[in-house]
C-alpha positions, 0 to 999 in steps of 0.5 A: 957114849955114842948119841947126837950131840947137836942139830946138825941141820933142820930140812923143811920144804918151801915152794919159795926159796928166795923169799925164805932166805930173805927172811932168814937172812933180814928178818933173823940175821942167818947168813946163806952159806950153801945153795946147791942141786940137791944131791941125788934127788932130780930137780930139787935144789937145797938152801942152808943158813948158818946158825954156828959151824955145825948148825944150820936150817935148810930149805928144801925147794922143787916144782912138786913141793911148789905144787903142793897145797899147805893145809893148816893144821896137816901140813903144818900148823900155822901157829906153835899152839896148834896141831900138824900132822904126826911126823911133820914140823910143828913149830921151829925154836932157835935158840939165843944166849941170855935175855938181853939177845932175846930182846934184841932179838925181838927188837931186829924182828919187828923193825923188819915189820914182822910182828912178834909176842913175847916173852912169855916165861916157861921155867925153863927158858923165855920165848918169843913167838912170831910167824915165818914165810909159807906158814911157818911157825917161828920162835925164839928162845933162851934157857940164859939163867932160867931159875929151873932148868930141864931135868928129869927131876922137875920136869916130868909130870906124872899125870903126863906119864901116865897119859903116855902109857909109860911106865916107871920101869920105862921112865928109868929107861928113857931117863938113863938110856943104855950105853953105847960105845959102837963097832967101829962100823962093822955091824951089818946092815939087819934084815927088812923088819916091816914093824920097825921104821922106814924110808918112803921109797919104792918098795923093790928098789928100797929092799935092793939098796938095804942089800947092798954093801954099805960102801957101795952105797956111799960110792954110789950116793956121795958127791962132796965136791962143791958146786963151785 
């Protein structure tokens, strides 16, 4: 079946990078493994920090993103119990093994200084909950021998459910999504629907790059040789 199997990487804004990977390499031991001119994007740099071999928190740094004024409770929510706005990161959770990580965990976070409460237990797995550089809202959890770990089965509240409009026909369907086994690559590119999602580009341009050969865009966008 064809679907994501894993984070590949998380991208989130900073108008400070040193500071973050400071952070993220002292405070929670994640090693800098990239920091490179972003790829067709004029005056942006990227900044990734491992989490395993095919995980890893980027950060995304230009003057724009300097310039812009965080709002708490828009443009991010400050703590993971309150709002942000729709589409944007409300809180990051990492992930460590068992409870004893956790703990340790916890340990290397406040003999960095940083304050951090927890654990609190959820069913499903047990958190620690500390904040981050420029507002953002960190946690750390485990799902280590949890007594009711997720599953359709016991955890999806009805009352929820019905909160969300979906109907059971519906929760069939989100349970147990279709199959798919792919067309080796072959599907076209479809029509410019206005009802369905989509990049924020300019409207000309975005149209024009949809029309163009897929292959002509990955020639055009692509540069895989690293900067060193």
């Amino acid at each position: 079946m064809v679907k994501p199997n894993a984070l590949h990487h998380l991208a989130i804004s900073t108008g400070d990078m040193k500071s973050q990977i400071e952070f993220f390499t002292d405070v929670l031991g994640m090693e800098l493994v990239a920091l490179y001119w972003m790829h067709g994007v004029e005056g942006a740099w990227h900044g990734f920090l491992r989490l395993n071999e095919n995980c890893a928190i980027a950060f995304v740094y230009s003057d724009k993103i300097r310039d812009t004024k965080p709002v708490p409770g828009v443009s991010h929510a400050g703590n993971p119990a309150d709002p942000s706005a729709p589409g944007t990161m409300q809180h990051l959770a990492l992930n460590v093994d068992t409870t004893s990580d956790l703990l340790n965990m916890r340990d290397r976070i406040r003999s960095r200084g940083v304050n951090v409460l927890g654990p609190v237990h959820h069913g499903f797995c047990s958190s620690i909950y500390f904040a981050g550089p420029e507002g953002l809202a960190l946690e750390v959890a485990t799902s280590g021998g949890v007594e009711h770990p997720l599953g359709a089965n016991t955890w999806i509240d009805t009352e929820v459910q019905a909160l969300a409009g979906i109907t059971d026909e519906e929760l069939q369907r989100f349970v147990k999504p279709a199959l798919y086994e792919g067309e080796g690559g072959m599907l076209d590119q479809p029509p410019y629907d206005p009802a369905k999602p989509h990049q924020t580009l300019p409207d000309e341009q975005y149209k024009m790059m949809l029309k163009t050969p897929d292959e002509v865009i990955t020639q055009m966008m692509s540069e895989p040789t690293p900067p060193t």
